[in-house]
C-alpha positions as CSV (number, residue, x, y, z in Angstrom):
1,X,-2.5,21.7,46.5
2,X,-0.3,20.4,48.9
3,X,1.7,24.3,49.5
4,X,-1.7,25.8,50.0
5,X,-2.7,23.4,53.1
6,X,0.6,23.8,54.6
7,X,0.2,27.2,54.5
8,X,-3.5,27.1,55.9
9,X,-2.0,24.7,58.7
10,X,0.5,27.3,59.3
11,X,-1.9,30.7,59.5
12,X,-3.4,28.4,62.3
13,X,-0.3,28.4,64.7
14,X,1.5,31.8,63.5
15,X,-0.3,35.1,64.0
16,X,1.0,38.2,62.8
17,X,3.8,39.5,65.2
18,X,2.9,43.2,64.7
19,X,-0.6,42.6,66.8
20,X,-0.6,43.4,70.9
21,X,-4.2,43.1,71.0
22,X,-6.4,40.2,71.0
23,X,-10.0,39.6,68.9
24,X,-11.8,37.8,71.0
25,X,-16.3,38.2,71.3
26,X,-15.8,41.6,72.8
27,X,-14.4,43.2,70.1
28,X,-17.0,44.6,67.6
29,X,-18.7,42.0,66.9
30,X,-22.3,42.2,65.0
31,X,-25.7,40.8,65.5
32,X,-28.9,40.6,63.2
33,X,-31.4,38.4,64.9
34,X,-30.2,35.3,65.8
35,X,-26.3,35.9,63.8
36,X,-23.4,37.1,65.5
37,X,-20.8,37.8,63.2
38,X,-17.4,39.9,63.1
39,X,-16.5,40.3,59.7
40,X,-12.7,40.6,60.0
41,X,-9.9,40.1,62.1
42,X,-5.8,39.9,61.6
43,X,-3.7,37.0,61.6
44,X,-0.1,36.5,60.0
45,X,-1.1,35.2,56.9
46,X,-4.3,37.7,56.4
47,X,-7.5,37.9,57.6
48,X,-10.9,35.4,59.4
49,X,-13.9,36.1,60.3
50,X,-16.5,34.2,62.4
51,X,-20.4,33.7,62.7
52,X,-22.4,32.2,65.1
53,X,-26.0,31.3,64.7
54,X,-27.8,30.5,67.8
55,X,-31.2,28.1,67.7
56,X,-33.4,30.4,70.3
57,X,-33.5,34.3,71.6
58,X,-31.4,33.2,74.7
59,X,-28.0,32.5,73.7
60,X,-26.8,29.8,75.9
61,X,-23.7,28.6,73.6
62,X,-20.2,30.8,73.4
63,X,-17.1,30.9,70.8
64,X,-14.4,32.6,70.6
65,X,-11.5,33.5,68.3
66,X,-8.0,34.7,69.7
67,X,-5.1,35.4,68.2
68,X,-2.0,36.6,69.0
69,X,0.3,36.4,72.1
70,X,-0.8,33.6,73.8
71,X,0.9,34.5,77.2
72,X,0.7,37.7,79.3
73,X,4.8,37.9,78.4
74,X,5.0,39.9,74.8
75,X,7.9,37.2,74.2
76,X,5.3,34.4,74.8
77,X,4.5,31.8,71.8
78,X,2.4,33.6,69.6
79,X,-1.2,31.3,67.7
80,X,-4.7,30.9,67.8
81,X,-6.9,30.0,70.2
82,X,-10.5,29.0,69.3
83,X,-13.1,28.2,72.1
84,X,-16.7,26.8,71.9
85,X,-18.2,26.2,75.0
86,X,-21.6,24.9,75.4
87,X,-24.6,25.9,77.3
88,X,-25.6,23.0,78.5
89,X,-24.5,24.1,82.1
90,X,-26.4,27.0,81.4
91,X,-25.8,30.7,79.8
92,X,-24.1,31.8,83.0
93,X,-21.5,28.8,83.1
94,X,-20.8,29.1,78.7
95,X,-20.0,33.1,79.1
96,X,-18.0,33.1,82.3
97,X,-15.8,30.2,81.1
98,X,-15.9,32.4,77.7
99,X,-14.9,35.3,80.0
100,X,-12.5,33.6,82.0
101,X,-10.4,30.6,80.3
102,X,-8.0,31.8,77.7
103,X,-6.7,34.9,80.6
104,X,-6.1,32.2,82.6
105,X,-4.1,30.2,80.0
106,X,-2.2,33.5,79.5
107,X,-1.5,33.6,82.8
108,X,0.0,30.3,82.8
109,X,1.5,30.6,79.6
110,X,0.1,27.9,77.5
């Protein structure tokens, strides 16, 4: 019991090294209705997937799923970076900061 949640905890900071890319919400995600899913993405120790289900037609809420380098060095520390940003400022505030905050963490280099 104990060796599997170490290596759960671990699949959360390590991502597979062979990955330039990152999975974030614009890449291939589905939607039917009011679920947004992706069914798979890589990580070092496998594979996730995430779904989102939103309460009403306009989707005011964000999330999203990185992982990878988290620096715009290739040499930067590698993880996972999961953002869910609420809509209570309002669709346009949850998608740019969706849009915007983990490139700018990048940027920075974490």
């Amino acid at each position: 019991m104990l060796s599997q949640l170490i290596n759960f905890l671990r699949a959360c900071f390590r991502p597979r090294s062979d990955q330039n890319g990152q999975l974030g919400s614009d890449s291939g995600g589905k939607q039917d209705g009011l679920l947004w899913y992706k069914d798979t993405g890589q990580h070092f120790h496998g594979e996730f997937s995430m779904a989102v289900v939103q309460a009403n037609n306009l989707l005011e809420d964000q999330s999203q799923v990185e992982s990878g380098c988290l620096s715009t060095h290739d040499s930067g520390p590698f993880g996972t970076f999961v953002g869910v940003y609420d809509g209570h400022g309002g669709p346009e505030t949850s998608r740019y900061v969706n849009e915007y905050l983990f490139q700018h963490f990048k940027i920075v280099g974490l």
